[in-house]
C-alpha positions in Angstrom: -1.3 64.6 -40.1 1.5 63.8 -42.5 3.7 61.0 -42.7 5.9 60.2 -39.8 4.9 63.6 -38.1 3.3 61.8 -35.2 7.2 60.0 -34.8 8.5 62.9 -35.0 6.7 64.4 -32.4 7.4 61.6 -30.0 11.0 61.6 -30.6 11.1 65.3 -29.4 9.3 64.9 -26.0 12.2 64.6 -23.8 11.2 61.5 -22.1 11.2 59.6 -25.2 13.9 56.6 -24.9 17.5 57.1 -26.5 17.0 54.0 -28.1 13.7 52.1 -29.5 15.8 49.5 -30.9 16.4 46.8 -28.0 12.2 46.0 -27.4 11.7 45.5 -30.7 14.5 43.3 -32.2 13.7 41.1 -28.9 9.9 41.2 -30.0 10.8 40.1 -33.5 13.2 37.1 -32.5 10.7 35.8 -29.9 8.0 35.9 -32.5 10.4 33.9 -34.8 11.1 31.4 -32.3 7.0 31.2 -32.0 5.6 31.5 -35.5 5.9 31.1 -39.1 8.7 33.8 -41.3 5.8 34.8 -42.6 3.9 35.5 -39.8 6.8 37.2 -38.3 6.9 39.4 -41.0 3.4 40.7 -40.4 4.3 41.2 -36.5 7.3 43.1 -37.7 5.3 45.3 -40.4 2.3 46.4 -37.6 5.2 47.3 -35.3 6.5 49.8 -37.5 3.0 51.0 -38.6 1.7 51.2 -35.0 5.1 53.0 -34.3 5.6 55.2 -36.7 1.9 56.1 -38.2 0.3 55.9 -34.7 3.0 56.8 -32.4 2.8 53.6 -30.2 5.2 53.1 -27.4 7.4 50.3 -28.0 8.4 49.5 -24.4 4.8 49.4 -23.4 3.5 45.9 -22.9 0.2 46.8 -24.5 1.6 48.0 -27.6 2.8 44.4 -28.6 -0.5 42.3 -27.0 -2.5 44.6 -29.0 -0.3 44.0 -32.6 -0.7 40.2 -31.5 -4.2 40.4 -31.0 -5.2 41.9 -33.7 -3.2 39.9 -36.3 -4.2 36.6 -34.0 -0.9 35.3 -33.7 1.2 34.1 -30.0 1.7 36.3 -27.6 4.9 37.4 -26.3 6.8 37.9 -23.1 6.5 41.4 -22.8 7.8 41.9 -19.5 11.0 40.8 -20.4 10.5 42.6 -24.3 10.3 46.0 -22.5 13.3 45.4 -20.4 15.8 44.8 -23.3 19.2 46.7 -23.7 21.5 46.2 -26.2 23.0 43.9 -23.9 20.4 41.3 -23.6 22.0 38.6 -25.3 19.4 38.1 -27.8 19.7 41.7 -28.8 23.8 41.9 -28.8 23.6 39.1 -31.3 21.1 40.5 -33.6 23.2 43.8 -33.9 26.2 42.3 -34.3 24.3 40.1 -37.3 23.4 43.1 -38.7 26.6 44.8 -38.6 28.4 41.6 -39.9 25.7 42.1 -42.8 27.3 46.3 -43.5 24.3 47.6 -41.6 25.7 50.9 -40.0 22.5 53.0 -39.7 18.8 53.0 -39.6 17.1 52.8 -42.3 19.3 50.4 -44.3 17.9 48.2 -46.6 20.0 45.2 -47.7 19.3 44.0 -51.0 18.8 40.4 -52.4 18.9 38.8 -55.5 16.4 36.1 -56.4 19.5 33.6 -55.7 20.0 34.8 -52.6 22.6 36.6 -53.4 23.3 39.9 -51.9 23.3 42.6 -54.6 24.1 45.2 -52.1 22.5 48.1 -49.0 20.9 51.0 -49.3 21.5 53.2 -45.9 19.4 56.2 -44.6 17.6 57.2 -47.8 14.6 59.1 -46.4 13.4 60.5 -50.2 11.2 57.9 -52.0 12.7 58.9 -55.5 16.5 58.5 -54.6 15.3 55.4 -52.6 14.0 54.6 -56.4 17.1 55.8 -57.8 19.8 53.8 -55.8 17.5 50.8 -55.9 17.3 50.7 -59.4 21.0 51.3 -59.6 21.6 48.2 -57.6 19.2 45.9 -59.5 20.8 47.3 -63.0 17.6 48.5 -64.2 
């Protein structure tokens, strides 16, 4: 099956959820609040695998036991994970970080320097080689 196709598919089932957002950035802070950046990293990197390669449902409970399982790290409240809006308080403030940060879309990629400095975003690129290209342009190289 290639690439994303099994998203894809979900997405066009019309009982698939307007937005897959919520869950997951509430998933992702109460991992943070529970683990290592590092760690959380992982959690956030099986999500999008089990999500977008394997077409897991991100506002079933077993979906995130399963990620936490398997990389052997806490497990989460789930029943309040699947519950999330964009209102939940922890969500609201995420997107509004993000947005303070120029985020406008998904993808966007935001862009550091090895100072921590931002060098700048790179929104809703979908090609690999213009992702390349604007990358590169960023960095300078």
């Amino acid at each position: 099956q290639p690439l994303g196709e099994a998203f894809l598919e979900m997405m066009r089932q019309d009982q698939t959820p307007l937005s897959i957002s919520a869950p997951t950035s509430l998933a992702v802070m109460q991992m943070k609040s529970r683990t290592s950046s590092s760690n959380t990293l992982r959690f956030s990197e099986a999500l999008l695998v089990e999500h977008f390669m394997h077409c897991r449902d991100l506002y079933a409970p077993k979906t995130y036991d399963d990620v936490c399982d398997t990389l052997d790290l806490p497990r989460l409240d789930t029943a309040e994970i699947v519950r999330a809006t964009e209102e939940h308080p922890i969500v609201a403030h995420t997107y509004q970080h993000a947005s303070d940060l120029g985020v406008a879309s998904y993808p966007t990629i935001i862009v550091w320097d090895d100072d921590s400095k931002r060098v700048g975003t790179i929104s809703s690129i979908y090609n690999p080689e213009d992702f390349v290209s604007q990358f590169r342009q960023l960095i300078g190289t």
